[in-house]
N, CA, C and O atoms as a GROMACS GRO file, in nm:
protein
  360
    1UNK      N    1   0.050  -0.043  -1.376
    1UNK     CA    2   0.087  -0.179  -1.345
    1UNK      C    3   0.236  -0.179  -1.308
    1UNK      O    4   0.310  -0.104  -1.372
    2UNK      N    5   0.294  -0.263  -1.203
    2UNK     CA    6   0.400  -0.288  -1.192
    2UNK      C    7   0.470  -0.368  -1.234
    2UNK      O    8   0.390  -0.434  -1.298
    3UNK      N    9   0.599  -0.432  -1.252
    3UNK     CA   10   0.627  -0.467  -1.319
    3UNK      C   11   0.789  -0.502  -1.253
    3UNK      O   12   0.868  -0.407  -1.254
    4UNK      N   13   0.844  -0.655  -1.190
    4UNK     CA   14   0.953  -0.671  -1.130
    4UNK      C   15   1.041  -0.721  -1.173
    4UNK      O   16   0.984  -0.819  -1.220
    5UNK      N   17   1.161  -0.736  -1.201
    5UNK     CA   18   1.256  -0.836  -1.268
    5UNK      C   19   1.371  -0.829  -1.178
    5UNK      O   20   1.427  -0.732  -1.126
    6UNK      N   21   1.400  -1.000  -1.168
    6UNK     CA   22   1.506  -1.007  -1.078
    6UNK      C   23   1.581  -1.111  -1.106
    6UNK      O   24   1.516  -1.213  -1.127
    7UNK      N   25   1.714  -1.123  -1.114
    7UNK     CA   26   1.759  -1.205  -1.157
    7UNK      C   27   1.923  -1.275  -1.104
    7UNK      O   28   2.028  -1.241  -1.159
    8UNK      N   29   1.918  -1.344  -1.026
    8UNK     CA   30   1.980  -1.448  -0.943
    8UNK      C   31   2.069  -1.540  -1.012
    8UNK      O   32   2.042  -1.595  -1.119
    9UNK      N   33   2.198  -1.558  -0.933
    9UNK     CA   34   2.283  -1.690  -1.004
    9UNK      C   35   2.398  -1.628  -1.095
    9UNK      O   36   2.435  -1.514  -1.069
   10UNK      N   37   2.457  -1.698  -1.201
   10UNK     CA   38   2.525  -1.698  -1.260
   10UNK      C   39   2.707  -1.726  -1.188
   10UNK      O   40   2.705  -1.786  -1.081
   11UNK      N   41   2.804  -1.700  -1.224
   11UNK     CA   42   2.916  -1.757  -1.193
   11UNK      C   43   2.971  -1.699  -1.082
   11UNK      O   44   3.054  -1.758  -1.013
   12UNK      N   45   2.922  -1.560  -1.055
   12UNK     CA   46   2.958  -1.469  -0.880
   12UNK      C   47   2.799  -1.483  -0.814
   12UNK      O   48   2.782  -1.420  -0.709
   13UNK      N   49   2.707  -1.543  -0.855
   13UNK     CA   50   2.608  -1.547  -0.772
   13UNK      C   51   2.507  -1.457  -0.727
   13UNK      O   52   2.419  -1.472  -0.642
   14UNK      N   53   2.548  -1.321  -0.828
   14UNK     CA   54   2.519  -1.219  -0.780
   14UNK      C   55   2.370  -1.159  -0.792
   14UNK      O   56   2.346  -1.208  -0.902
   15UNK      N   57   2.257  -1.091  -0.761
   15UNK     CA   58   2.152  -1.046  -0.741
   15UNK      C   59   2.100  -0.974  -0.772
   15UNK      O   60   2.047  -0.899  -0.690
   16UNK      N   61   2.080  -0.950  -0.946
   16UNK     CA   62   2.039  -0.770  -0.938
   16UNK      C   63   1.851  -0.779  -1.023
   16UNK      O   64   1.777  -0.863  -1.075
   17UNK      N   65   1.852  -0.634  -0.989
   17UNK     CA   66   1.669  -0.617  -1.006
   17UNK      C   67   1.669  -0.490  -1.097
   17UNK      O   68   1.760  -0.408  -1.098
   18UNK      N   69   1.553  -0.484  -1.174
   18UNK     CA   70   1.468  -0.417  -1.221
   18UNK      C   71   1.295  -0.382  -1.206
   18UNK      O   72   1.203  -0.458  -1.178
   19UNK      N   73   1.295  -0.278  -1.227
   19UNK     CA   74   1.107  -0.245  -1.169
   19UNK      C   75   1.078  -0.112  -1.264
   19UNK      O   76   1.149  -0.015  -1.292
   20UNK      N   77   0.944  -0.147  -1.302
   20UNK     CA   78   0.892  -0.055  -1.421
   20UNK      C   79   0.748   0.011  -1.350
   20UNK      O   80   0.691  -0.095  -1.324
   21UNK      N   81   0.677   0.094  -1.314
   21UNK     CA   82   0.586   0.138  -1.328
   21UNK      C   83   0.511   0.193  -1.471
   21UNK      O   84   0.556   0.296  -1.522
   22UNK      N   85   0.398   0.123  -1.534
   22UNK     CA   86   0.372   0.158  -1.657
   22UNK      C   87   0.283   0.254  -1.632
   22UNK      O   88   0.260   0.332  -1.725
   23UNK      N   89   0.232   0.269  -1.538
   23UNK     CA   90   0.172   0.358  -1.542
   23UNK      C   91   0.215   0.511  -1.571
   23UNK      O   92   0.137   0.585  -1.632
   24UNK      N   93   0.302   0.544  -1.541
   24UNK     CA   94   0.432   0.697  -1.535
   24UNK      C   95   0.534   0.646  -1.680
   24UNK      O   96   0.626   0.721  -1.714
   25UNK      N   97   0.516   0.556  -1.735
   25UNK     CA   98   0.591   0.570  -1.859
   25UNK      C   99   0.542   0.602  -1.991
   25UNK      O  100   0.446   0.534  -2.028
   26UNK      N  101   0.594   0.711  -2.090
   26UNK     CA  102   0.509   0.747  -2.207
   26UNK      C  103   0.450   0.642  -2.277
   26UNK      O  104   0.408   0.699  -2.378
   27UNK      N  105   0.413   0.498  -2.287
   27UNK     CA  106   0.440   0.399  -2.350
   27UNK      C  107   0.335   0.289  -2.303
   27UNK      O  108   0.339   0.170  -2.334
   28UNK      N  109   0.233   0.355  -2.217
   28UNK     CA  110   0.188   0.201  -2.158
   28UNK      C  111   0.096   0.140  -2.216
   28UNK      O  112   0.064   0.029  -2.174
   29UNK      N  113   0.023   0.204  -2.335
   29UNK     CA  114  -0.060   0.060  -2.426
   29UNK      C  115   0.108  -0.038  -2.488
   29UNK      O  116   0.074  -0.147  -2.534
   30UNK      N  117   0.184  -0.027  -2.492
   30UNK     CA  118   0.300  -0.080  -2.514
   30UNK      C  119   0.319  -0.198  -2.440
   30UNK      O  120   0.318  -0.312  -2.486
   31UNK      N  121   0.338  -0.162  -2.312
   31UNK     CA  122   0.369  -0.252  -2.206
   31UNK      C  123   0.208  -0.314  -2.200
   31UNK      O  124   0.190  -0.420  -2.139
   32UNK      N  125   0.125  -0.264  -2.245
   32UNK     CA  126   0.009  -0.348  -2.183
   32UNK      C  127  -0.022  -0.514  -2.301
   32UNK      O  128  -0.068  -0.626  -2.279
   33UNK      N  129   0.038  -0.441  -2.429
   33UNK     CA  130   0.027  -0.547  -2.545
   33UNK      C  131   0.136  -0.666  -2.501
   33UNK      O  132   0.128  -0.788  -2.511
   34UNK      N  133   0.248  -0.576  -2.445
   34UNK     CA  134   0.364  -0.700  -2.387
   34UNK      C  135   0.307  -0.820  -2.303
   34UNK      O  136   0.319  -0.940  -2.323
   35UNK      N  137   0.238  -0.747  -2.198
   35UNK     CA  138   0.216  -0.838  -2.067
   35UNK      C  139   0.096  -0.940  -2.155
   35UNK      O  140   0.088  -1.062  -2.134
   36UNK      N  141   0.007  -0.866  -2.256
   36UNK     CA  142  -0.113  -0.969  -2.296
   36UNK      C  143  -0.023  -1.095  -2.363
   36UNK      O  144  -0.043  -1.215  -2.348
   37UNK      N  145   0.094  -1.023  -2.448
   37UNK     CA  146   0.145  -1.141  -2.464
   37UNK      C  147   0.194  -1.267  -2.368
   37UNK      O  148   0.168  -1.383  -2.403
   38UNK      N  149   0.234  -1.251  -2.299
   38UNK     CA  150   0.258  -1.355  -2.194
   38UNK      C  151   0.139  -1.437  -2.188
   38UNK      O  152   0.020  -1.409  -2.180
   39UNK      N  153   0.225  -1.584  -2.197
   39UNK     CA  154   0.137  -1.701  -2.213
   39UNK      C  155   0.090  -1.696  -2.027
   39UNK      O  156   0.149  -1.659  -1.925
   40UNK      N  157  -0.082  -1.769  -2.062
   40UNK     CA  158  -0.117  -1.743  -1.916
   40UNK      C  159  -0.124  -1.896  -1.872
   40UNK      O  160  -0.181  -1.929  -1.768
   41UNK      N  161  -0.076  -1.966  -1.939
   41UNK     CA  162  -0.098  -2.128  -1.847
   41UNK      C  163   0.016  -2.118  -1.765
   41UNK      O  164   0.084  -2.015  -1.760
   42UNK      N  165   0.047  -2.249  -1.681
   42UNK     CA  166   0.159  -2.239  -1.576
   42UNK      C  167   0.238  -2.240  -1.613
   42UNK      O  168   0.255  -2.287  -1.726
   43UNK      N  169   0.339  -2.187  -1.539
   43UNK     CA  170   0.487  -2.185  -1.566
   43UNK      C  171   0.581  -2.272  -1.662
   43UNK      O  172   0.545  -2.385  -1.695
   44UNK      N  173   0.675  -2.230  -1.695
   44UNK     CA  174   0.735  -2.343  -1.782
   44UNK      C  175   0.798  -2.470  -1.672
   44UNK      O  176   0.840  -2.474  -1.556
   45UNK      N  177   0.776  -2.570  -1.787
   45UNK     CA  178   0.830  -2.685  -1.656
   45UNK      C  179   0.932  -2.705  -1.620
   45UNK      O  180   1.006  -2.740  -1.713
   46UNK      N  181   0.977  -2.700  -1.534
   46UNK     CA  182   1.124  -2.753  -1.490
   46UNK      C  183   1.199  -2.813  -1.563
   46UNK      O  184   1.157  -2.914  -1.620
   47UNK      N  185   1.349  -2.765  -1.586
   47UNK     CA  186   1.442  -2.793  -1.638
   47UNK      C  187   1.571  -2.878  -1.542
   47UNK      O  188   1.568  -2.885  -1.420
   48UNK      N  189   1.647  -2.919  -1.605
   48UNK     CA  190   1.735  -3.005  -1.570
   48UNK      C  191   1.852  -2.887  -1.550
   48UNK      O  192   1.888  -2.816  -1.644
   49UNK      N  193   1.908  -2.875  -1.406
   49UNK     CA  194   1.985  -2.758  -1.343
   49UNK      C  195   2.135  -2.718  -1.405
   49UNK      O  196   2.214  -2.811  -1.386
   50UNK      N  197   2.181  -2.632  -1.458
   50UNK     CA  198   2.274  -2.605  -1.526
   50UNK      C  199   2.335  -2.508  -1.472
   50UNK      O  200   2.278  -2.411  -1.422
   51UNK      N  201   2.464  -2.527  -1.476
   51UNK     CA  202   2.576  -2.481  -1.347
   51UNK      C  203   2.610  -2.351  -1.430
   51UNK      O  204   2.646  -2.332  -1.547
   52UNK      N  205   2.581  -2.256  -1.304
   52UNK     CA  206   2.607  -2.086  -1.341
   52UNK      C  207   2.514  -2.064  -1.433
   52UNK      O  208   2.542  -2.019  -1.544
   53UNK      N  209   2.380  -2.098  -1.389
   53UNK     CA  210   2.284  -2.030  -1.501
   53UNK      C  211   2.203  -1.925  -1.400
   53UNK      O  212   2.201  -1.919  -1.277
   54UNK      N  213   2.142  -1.851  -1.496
   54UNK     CA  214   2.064  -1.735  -1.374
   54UNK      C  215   1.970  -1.755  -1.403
   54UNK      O  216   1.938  -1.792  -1.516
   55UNK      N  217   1.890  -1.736  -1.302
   55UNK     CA  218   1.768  -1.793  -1.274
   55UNK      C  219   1.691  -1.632  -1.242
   55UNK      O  220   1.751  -1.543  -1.182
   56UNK      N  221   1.526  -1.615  -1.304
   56UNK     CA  222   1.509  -1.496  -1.377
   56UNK      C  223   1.384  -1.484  -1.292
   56UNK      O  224   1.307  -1.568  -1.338
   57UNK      N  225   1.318  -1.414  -1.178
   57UNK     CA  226   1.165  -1.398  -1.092
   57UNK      C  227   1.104  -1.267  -1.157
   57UNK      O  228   1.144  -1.154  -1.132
   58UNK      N  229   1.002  -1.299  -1.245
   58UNK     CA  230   0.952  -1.225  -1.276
   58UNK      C  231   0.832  -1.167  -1.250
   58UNK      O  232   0.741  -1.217  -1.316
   59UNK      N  233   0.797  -1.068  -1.167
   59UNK     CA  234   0.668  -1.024  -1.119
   59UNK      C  235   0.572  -0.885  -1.211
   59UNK      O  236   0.599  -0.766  -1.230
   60UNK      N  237   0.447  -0.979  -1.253
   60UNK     CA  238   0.346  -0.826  -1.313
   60UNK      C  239   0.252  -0.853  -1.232
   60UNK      O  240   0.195  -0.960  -1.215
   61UNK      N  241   0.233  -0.731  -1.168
   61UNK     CA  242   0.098  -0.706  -1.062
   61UNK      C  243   0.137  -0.809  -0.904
   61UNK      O  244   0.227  -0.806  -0.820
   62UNK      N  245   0.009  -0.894  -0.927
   62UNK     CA  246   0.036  -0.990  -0.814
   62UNK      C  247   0.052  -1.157  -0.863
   62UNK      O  248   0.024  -1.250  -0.788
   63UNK      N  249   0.093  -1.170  -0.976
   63UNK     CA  250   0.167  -1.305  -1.034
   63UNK      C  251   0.292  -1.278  -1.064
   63UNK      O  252   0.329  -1.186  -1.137
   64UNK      N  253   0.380  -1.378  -0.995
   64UNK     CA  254   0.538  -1.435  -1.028
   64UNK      C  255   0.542  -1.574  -1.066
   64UNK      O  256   0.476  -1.668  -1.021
   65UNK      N  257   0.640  -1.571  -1.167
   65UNK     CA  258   0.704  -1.670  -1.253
   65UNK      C  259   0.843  -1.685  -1.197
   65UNK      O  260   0.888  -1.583  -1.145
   66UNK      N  261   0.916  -1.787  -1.197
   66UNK     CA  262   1.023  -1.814  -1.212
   66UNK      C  263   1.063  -1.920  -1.317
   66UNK      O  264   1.020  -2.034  -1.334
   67UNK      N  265   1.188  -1.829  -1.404
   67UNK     CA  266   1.222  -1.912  -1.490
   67UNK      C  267   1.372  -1.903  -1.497
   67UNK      O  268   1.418  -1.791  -1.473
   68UNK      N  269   1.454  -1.995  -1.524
   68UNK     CA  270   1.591  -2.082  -1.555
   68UNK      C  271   1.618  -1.988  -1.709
   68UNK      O  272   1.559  -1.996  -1.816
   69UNK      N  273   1.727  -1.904  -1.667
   69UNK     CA  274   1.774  -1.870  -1.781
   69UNK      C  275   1.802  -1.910  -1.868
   69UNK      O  276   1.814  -1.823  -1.953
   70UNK      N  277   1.835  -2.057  -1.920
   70UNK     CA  278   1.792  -2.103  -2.021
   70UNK      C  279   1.674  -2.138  -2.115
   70UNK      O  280   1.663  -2.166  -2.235
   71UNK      N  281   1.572  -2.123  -1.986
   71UNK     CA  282   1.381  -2.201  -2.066
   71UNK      C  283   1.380  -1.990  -2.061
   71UNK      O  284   1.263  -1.952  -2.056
   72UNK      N  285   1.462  -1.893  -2.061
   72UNK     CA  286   1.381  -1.773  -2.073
   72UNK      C  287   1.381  -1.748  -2.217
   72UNK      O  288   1.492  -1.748  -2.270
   73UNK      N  289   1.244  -1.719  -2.316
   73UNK     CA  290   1.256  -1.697  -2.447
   73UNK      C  291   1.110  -1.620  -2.452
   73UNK      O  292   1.053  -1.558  -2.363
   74UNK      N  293   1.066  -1.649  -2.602
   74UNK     CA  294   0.964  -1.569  -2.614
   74UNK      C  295   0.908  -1.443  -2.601
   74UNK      O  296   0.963  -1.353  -2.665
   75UNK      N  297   0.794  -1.409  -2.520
   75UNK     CA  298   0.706  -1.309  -2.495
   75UNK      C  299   0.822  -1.314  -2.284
   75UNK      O  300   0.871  -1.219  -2.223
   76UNK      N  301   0.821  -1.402  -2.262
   76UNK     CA  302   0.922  -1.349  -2.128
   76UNK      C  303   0.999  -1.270  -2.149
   76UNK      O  304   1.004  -1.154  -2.110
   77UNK      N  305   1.097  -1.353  -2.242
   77UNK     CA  306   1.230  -1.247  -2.231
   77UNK      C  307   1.251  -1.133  -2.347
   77UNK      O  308   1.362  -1.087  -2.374
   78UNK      N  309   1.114  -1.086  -2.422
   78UNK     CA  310   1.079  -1.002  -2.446
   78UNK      C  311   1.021  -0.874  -2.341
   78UNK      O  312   1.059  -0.757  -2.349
   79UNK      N  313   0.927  -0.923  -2.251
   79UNK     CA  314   0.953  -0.833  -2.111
   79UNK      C  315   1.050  -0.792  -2.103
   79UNK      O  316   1.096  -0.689  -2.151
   80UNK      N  317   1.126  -0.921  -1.999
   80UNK     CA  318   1.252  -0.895  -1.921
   80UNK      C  319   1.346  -0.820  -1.999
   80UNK      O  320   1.438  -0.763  -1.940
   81UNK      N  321   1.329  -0.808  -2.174
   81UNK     CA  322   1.424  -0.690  -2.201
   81UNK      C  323   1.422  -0.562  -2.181
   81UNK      O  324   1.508  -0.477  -2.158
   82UNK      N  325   1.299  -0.562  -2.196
   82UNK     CA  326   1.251  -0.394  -2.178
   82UNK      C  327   1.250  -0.371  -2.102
   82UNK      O  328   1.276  -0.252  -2.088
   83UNK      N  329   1.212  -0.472  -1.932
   83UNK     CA  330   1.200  -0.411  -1.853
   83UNK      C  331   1.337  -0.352  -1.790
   83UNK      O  332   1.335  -0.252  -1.717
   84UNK      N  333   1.474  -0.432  -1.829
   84UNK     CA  334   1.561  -0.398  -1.842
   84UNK      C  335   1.641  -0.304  -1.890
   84UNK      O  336   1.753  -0.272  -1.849
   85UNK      N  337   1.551  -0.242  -2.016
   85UNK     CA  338   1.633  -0.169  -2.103
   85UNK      C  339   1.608  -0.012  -2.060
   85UNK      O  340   1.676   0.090  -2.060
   86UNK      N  341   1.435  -0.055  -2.016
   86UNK     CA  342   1.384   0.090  -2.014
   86UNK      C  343   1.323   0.148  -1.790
   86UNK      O  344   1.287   0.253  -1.735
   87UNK      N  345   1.346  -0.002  -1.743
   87UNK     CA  346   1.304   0.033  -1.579
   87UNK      C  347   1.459   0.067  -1.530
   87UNK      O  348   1.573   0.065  -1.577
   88UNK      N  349   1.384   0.104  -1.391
   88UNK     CA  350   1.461   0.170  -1.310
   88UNK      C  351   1.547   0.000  -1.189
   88UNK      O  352   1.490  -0.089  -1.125
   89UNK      N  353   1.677   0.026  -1.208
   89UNK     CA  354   1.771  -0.035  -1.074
   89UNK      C  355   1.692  -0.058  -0.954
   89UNK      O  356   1.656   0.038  -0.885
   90UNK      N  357   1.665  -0.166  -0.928
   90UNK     CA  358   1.632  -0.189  -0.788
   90UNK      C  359   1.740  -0.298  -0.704
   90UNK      O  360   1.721  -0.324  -0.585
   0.00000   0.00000   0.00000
């Protein structure tokens, strides 16, 4: 499974990404318990826009989320850490 993180905004505006293939990582009933976690109803709802916040596109497989770095918590930004901590720079 793939696995995208990208994350936009903040006070230089700047653009950077992450990408995981679980498949090639020692770990992927790991990542597979992660992704089950993710809530599957729609997206979180829109928030009220907050200046220099980064704004977080998160892609597993062929579903993307976008979420407001502030509404990012939970089972998201439980991903987005790992996918951070442990994927590769894109």
């Amino acid at each position: 499974m793939h696995i995208d993180v990208r994350r936009t905004g903040g006070i230089a505006g700047t653009s950077r990404g992450w990408r995981v293939d679980t498949d090639s990582c020692d770990d992927p009933s790991g990542w597979s318990e992660l992704v089950d976690a993710l809530p599957r109803d729609a997206q979180p709802a829109p928030s009220p826009a907050v200046r220099d916040d980064f704004t977080w596109t998160i892609t597993v497989e062929r579903t993307t989320v976008t979420i407001p770095g502030t509404r990012l918590d939970g089972p998201w930004a439980d991903l987005v850490a790992r996918v951070r901590s442990e994927g590769d720079k894109s």
